[in-house]
N, C-alpha and C positions, 0 to 999 in steps of 0.2 A: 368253315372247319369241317370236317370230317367225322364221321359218327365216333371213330375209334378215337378220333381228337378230343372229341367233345366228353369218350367215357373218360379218358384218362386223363383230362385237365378237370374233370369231376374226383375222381379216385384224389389227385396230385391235394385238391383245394378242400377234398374231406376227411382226410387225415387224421386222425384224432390225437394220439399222444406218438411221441417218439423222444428217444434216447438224446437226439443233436439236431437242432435246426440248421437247414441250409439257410445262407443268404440268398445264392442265386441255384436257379436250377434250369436248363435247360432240356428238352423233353421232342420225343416225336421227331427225331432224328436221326441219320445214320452216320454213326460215327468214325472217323478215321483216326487214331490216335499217336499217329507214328509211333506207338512202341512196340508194335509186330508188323509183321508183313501182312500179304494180303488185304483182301476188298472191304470196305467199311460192314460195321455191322449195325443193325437196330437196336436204337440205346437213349440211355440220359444221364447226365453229369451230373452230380452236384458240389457246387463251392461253398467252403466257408471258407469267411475272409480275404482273402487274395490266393488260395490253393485251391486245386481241386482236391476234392473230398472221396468222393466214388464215381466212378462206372459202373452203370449196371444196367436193368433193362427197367421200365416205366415203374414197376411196382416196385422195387428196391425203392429207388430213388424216392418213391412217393412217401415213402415212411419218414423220410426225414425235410416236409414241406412243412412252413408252419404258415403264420397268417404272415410276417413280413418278409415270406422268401420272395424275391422277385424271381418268377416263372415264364420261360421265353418258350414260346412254340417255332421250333425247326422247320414244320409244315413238311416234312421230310427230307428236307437238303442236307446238304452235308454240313458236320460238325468235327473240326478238325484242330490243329495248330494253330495261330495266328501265325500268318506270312512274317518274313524275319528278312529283310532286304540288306545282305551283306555289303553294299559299297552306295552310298548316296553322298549327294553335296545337298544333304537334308536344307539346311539356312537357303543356299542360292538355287533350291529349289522354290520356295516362297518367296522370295523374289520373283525369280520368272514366273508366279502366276499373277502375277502384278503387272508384267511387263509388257511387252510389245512379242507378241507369238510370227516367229518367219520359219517354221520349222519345216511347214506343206507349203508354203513358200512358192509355186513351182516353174517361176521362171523371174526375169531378174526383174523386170519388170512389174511382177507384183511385189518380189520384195522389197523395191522402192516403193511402193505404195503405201505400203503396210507401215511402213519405216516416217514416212511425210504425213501419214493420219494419225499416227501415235504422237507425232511431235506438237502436232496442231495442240495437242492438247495438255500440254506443259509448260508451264512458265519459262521463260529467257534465260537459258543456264545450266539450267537439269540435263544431268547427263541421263543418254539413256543407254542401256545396258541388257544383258541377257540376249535373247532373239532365238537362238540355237537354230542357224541358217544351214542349210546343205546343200551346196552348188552340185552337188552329185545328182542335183533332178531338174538343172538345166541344160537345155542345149549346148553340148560341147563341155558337160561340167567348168565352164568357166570360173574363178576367180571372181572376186565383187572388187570394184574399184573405188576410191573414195569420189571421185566425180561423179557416181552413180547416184550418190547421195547427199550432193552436197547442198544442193540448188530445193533442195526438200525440207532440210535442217538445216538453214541458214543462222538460227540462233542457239542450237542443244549440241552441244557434244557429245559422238556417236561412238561405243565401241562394243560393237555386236560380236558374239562369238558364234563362228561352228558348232554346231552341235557337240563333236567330239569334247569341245574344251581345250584346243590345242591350237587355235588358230583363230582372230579374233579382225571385224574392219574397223577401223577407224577413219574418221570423216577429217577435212580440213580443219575444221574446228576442234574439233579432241586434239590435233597435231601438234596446234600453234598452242593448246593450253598445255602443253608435256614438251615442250621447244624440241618439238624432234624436225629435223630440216634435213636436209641431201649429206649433209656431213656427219652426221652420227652415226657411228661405230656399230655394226651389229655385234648384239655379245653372243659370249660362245653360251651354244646351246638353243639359239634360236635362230632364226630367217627374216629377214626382211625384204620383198621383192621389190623392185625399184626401177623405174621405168629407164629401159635400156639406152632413151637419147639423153636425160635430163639426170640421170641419176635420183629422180626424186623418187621418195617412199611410195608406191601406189596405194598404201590404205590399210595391206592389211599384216598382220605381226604371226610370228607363228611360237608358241612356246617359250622359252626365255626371252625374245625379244616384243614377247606382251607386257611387261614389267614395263619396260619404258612407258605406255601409256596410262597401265595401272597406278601407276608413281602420280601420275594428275589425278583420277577419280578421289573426290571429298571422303572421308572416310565415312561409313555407314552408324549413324547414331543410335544408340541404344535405344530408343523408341523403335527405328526403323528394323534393327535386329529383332525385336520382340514379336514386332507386327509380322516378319516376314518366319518366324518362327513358331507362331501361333495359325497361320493359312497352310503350310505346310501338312504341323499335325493334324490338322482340322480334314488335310486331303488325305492324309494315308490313313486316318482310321475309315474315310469311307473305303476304301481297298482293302480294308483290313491288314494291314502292316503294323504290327504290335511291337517291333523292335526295327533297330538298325545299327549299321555300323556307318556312320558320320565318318568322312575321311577329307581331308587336307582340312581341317577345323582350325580358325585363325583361335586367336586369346580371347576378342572380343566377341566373337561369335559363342566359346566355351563360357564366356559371362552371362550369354543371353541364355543358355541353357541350365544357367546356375537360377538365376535370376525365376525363371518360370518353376524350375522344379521347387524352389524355396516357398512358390506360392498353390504347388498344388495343380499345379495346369499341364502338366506332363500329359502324353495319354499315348507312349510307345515306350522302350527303353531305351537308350542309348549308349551306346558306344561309340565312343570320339576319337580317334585318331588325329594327331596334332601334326607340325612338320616335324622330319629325320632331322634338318640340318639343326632344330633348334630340342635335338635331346635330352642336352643338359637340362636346361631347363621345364624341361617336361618332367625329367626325374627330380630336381630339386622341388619341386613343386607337391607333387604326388608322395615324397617323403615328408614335407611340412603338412599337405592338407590332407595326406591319400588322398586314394584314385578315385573313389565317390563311393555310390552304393548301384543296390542293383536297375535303378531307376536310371541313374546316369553315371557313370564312369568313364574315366580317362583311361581309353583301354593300352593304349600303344600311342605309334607315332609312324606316319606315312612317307614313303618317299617316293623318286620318279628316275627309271633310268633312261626312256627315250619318252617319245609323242605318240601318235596314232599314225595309221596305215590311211585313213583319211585327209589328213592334214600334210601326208606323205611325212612325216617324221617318225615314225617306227623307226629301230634299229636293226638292220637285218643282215645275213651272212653277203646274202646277192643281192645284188642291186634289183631295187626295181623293174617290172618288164616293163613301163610306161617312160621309165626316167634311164636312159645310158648313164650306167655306171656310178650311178648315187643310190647308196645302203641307209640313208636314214641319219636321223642324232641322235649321240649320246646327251642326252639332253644334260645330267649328272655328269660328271669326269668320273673317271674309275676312281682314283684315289681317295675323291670324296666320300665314295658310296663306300667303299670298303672301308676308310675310319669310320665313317658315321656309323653306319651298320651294325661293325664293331662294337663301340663306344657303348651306343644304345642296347645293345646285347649286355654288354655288361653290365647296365645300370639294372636289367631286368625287366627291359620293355619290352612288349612283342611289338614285332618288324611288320609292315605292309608296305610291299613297293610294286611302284605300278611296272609291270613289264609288256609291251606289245607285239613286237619283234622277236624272230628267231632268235638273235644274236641276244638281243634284252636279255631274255627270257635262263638262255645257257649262260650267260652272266653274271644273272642272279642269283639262281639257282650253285653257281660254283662258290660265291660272297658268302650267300648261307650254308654250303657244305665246308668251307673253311672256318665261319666263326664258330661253326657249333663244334669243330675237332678242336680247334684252340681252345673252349670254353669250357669242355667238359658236356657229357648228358646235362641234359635237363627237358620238361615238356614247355618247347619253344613256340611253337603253331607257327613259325615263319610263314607266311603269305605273300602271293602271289598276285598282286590288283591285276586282271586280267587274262593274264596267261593267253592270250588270243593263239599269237601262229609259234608252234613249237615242232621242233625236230622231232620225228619217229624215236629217237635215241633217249631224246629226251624225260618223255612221258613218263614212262617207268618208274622215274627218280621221285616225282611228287610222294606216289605210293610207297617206295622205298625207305623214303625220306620223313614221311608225313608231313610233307610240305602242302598248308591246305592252296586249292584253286580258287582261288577270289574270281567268278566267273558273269557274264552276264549275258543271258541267252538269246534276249531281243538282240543283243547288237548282230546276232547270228543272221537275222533274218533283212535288219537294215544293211549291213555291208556285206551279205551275200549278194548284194544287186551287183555290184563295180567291183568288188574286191579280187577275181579273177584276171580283169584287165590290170589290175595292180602287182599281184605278187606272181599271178599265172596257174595256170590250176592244180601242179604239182607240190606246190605249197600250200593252195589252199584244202588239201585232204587230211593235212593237221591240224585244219583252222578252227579255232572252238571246238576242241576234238572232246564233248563232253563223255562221249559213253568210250572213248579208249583211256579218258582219264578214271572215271567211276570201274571200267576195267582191271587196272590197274592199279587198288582198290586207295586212291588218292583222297585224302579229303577234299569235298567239291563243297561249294557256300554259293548259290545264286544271291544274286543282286541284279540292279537293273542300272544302277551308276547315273541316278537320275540330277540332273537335268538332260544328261548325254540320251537317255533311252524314258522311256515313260515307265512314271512310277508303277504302274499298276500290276500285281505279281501275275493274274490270269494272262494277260499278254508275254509274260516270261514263258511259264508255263505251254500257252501257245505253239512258243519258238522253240522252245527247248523239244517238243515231242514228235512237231509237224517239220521242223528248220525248212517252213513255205515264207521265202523272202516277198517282202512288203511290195514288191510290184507286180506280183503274180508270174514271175517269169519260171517257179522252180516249186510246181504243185505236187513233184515227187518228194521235195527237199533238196534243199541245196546242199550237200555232201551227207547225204543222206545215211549214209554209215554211223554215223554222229549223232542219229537221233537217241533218245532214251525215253524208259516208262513214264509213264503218270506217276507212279509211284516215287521213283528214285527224281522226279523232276520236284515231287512234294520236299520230298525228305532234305534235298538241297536246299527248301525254301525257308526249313523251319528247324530239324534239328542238324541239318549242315551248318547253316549259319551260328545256332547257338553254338558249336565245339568250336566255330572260327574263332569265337569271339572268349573261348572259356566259360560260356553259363551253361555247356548241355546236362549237368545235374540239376538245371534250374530250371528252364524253358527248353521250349521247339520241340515237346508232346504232351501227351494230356495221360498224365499219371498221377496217382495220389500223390501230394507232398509237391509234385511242382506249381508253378504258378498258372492260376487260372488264367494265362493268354490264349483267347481261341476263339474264332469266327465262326459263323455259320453261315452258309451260302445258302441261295434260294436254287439250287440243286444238286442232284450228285455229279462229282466229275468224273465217277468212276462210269457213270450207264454212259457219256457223251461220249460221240464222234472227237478224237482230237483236234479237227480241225474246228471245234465247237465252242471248244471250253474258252475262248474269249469272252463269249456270250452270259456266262455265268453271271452275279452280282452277288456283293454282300449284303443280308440282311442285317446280322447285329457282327459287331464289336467287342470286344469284352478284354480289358490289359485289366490284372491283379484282381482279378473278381466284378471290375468297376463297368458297367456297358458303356461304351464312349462314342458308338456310331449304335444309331436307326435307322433301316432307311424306310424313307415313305413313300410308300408306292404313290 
């Protein structure tokens, strides 16, 4: 420690009387507090109870140390927000740290490998699941076929997903346990490719036609929720993610979340987003139990109008430049999306729907300028999951509108690699168009849509300032128009998120009266190289006053 460390953790621990003890106090830090602009300043907090209490500079705060404040040394990094990751599959993110990783995968070859040594090691029967494969970094982006894998997992039932989430393989084994054979009907809204002599299924399902093999997987037991709900938290408090917004959250999964908070074991907040189609019941439910408290709440209800630009199921005006004359799925029917929409508007839920596509996206966007004239004013927050590739025309309208952008800025830098070969590059100059939407003064909420992207927010951050795609091809950025500050990338992280979600009175800065959620990194992001701040780590953790991450060097 440092001489100046050493007087003021002396001044902080000799204190003699004061007006109100802090609980916690952190010190020797420079602070960012999202509630002004500009570059952090040299400072220390102090909490009681789960609020912050003051900002000020060492000797303020040292007046209010007693003997059981817990006192954390900053070492001078930064002291900010807790990260607040707007869109995760928080539960089936704890799972995949359980599961079988093909994500760098990088040719098909090992991903059969990786897939044949994870099964060695399972009993006769267990399916396996997760993977988040991306043929986008083999030779010729091929397809994965179920022969590739079958002669490996000759006992386990396989159904791996793409990383997107929108397209998933399936092995011989998973097939015959879900009786899917040459004659079963693709349903609308999904794909099923199928080998052009035989008509049979090649493996893999893309979006509504994963259902069919979902329909076999056991359902996940309340143990196994818990388990996979507890590694999770365990992972985003070391990244320091003190909140989220959970989206396509089943019933039982909303039970594993009851279940842990009942005991205490929480350690972010939550926001749950349930399915559109099952509204009703989301709102009967929420008027019998309400929607929770601030720890966990039923915030809304999610829906989906197409796929990913990955999985080529985007919705789009033009067809693909790789595909003659195919625009994508509606993966939703209109008529659906417009009652449901509706319906749930009027119950008084807020709406998230995932949009990818151009055509998505002005679709969406036109559903929620109708319900809210039919309905009358009100503050709706309608959202956007995504928002990826949108029309020049369109942009305007989030701002307009206050329609927030449910956005995620890694996926900027993974499908900057191929995504030109896909929509062609005059579309992709609206692609993640983050600083014409913050232009345009839209509500922006980063997330990272983790399992699809990695949880970690300094790799958002990363993406969002440098937009330097993950294979080195694009060290100016890849639509580089699109980048944004360190600043406005924070503010997306932590008090974007909270107005997405309804708590920015509550969380996502560090102001008297809100809640003490706030990290401290082992540096400033403000002195680093953009292309740096991946580098960074969190030291402590801290949701409602409580520290829930240390790390040890």
């Amino acid at each position: 420690m440092s001489r100046v460390g050493v007087v003021i953790l002396v001044l902080l621990l000799g204190t003699a009387a004061c007006r109100e003890r802090a609980d916690l106090v952190v010190y020797h830090g420079m602070i960012w507090s999202g509630a002004s602009t500009g570059a952090p300043q040299s400072g220390a907090i102090a909490v009681r109870g789960d609020r912050v209490y003051l900002l000020g500079d060492s000797t303020d705060v040292a007046t209010h140390v007693g003997r059981r404040t817990v006192v954390l040394d900053a070492g001078g990094g930064l002291v900010m927000p807790g990260f607040a990751d707007a869109h995760t599959h928080f539960i089936d993110g704890g799972f995949q740290l359980a599961s079988v990783d093909l994500r760098d995968a990088a040719t098909p070859a090992e991903f059969v490998r990786r897939l044949g040594e994870f099964a060695r090691g399972l009993p006769p029967g267990a399916w396996i699941l997760g993977g988040d494969w991306d043929h986008e970094l083999w030779p010729g982006a091929r397809l994965p076929r179920r022969e590739w894998i079958d002669s490996v997992t000759p006992d386990n039932p396989v159904f791996v997903s793409r990383l997107d989430g929108h397209m998933a393989l399936a092995n011989t084994v998973a097939l015959r346990a879900a009786a899917v054979t040459r004659d079963t009907p693709t349903p609308p809204g999904g794909e099923i490719p199928r080998d052009p002599l035989t008509g049979e299924p090649q493996g893999v399902f893309k979006d509504a036609a994963m259902d069919l093999i979902w329909a076999a997987v056991p359902a996940r037991t309340p143990e196994q929720l818990d388990s996979a709900l507890a590694r999770a938290l365990e992972h985003a408090a070391a990244l320091g993610v003190t909140a989220t917004a959970a989206v396509s959250v089943t019933w039982p999964e909303l039970s594993s979340y009851r279940r842990l908070h009942d005991a205490d074991r929480l350690t972010l907040r939550a926001s749950l987003y349930l399915p559109l189609s099952q509204w009703r019941a989301v709102a009967d439910t929420i008027r019998v139990f309400g929607a929770g408290d601030d720890w966990l709440r039923i915030a809304g209800v999610k829906g989906y109008v197409d796929g990913s630009a990955g999985s080529r199921t985007a919705y789009f005006f033009d067809p693909f430049a790789d595909s003659a004359d195919y625009r994508g799925l509606l993966v939703t029917p209109e008529d659906s999306l417009r009652s449901w929409i509706g319906n749930a508007d009027s119950a008084g839920l807020q709406l998230a729907v995932h949009a990818i596509g151009d055509r998505a996206n002005a679709l969406l966007l036109q559903i929620f300028d109708s319900v809210a004239r039919a309905h009358g004013e009100r503050d709706r927050r309608f959202r956007v999951e995504h928002a990826q590739h949108l029309r020049p025309q369109d942009i305007p309208l989030f701002g307009e509108r206050r329609v927030v952008a449910s956005v995620q800025p890694y996926h900027a830098i993974d499908d900057g690699r191929w995504l030109d070969k896909r929509i062609g590059p005059e579309r992709s100059r609206t692609t993640y168009a983050f600083h014409s939407l913050l232009a345009a003064e839209a509500p922006v909420a980063f997330g990272s849509d983790w399992t699809v992207g990695p949880l970690d927010p300094l790799l958002g951050l990363y993406a969002a300032t440098t937009r330097r795609t993950i294979d080195g091809a694009h060290p100016d950025g890849w639509v580089p128009d699109e980048k944004i500050s360190l600043e406005d990338a924070l503010r997306a992280y932590t008090a974007g998120t909270a107005y997405a979600v309804f708590a920015d009175t509550k969380w996502g800065r560090l102001a008297p009266g809100y809640y003490a959620d706030l990290i401290v990194l082992d540096r400033n992001l403000f002195t680093m190289p953009a292309e740096s701040l991946a580098t960074a780590r969190v030291r402590y953790t801290v949701v409602g006053g409580r520290v829930v991450y240390r790390r040890t060097e």
